[in-house]
C-alpha positions, 0 to 999 in steps of 0.5 A: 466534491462531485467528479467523473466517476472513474478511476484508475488504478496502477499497480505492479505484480512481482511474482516472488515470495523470499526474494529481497527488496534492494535497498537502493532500489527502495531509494530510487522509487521513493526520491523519483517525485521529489528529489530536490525536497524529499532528501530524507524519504528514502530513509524513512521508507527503509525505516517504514518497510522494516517496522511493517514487514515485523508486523504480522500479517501472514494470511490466515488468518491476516489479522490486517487491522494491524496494518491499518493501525500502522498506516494510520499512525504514518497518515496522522503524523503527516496531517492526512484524513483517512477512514478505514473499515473491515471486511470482516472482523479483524480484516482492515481496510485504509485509505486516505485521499489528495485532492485534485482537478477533475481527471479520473483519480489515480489509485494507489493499490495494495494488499497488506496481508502476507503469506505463511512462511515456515521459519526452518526454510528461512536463514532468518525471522521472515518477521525481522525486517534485517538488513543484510548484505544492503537487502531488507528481508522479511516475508512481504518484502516483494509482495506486497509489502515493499510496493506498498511503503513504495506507494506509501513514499509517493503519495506522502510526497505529493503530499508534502509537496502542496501543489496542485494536482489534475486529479485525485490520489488515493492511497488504498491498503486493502485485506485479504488478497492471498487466501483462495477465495479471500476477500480481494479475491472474491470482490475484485478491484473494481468492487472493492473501490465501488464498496470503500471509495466511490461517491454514492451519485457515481454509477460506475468505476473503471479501473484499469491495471498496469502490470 
């Protein structure tokens, strides 16, 4: 389907590494788009976010296509076509497409690898995912895993939803990006969209990031 070649993409920068995501603010993010038909999206995103952040991502050396295994596994149970490729061996990258009308997409971006964390520093596994005191911990939590089963949420809502949309959603889980010099680092939003994303007539892609 031929479109204007542009895109945007929203995301949000939470500078923390051991604070915990709220599981009521978890809730409100994820029923915000459907409220009336989503009754049951909250709990899956809790559900979502404790299995991922038990997942092993921690950068390096990444290892992201696990995360790619279980997005991949989210996206089929919901009847969703994804693809997915790698940057580098082991370094997956997923994404998955709601069609629209012809306004520039909106691009849901995220980063699934994690930084260490040295477990003597933590009361906890930082690769638990436990609920404690109504707060999910675990490395990733806030970066960026949490904004990720966040954007996740969203995107399956208007997916179950089934009505039509001015644009293109796109949901983009990328590797990567916490090493210096990692490869979202090097390439850089706009490239990383152009390599993975963008129709091969498009000559350009504008991105624009929300913070």
């Amino acid at each position: 389907m031929s479109k204007a070649c542009e895109s945007r993409v929203t995301g949000v920068a939470l500078a923390a590494w051991m604070r915990p995501l709220k599981v009521g603010l978890m809730a409100a993010l994820c029923a915000f788009v459907l409220p009336t038909s989503a009754q049951t999206l909250d709990d899956e995103a809790v559900d979502w976010l404790q299995a991922f952040l038990k997942i092993d991502t921690v950068n390096p050396p990444g290892n992201e296509s696990r995360a790619v295994g279980f997005y991949s596994e989210i996206l089929d149970a919901e009847g969703i076509a994804w693809s997915s490729a790698e940057s580098a061996p082991g370094r997956g990258n997923i994404w998955a497409r709601i069609e629209g009308g012809d306004e520039p997409a909106l691009i849901l971006l995220q980063h699934t690898d994690v930084v260490p964390a040295d477990p003597k520093y933590w009361t906890i596994d930082p690769l638990s995912g436990e609920i404690r005191d109504g707060y999910i911990w675990g490395r990733g939590a806030i970066d960026m895993k949490g904004t990720g089963i966040t954007q996740l949420a969203t995107f399956l809502s208007l997916h179950r939803a089934g009505k039509p949309l001015n644009r293109d959603v796109v949901f983009v889980a990328t590797a990567d990006e916490e090493a210096v010099g990692g490869f979202m680092a090097r390439a850089g939003s706009s490239k990383i969209i152009r390599k993975f994303l963008t129709a091969q007539d498009c000559s350009s892609t504008r991105v624009a990031a929300a913070a």
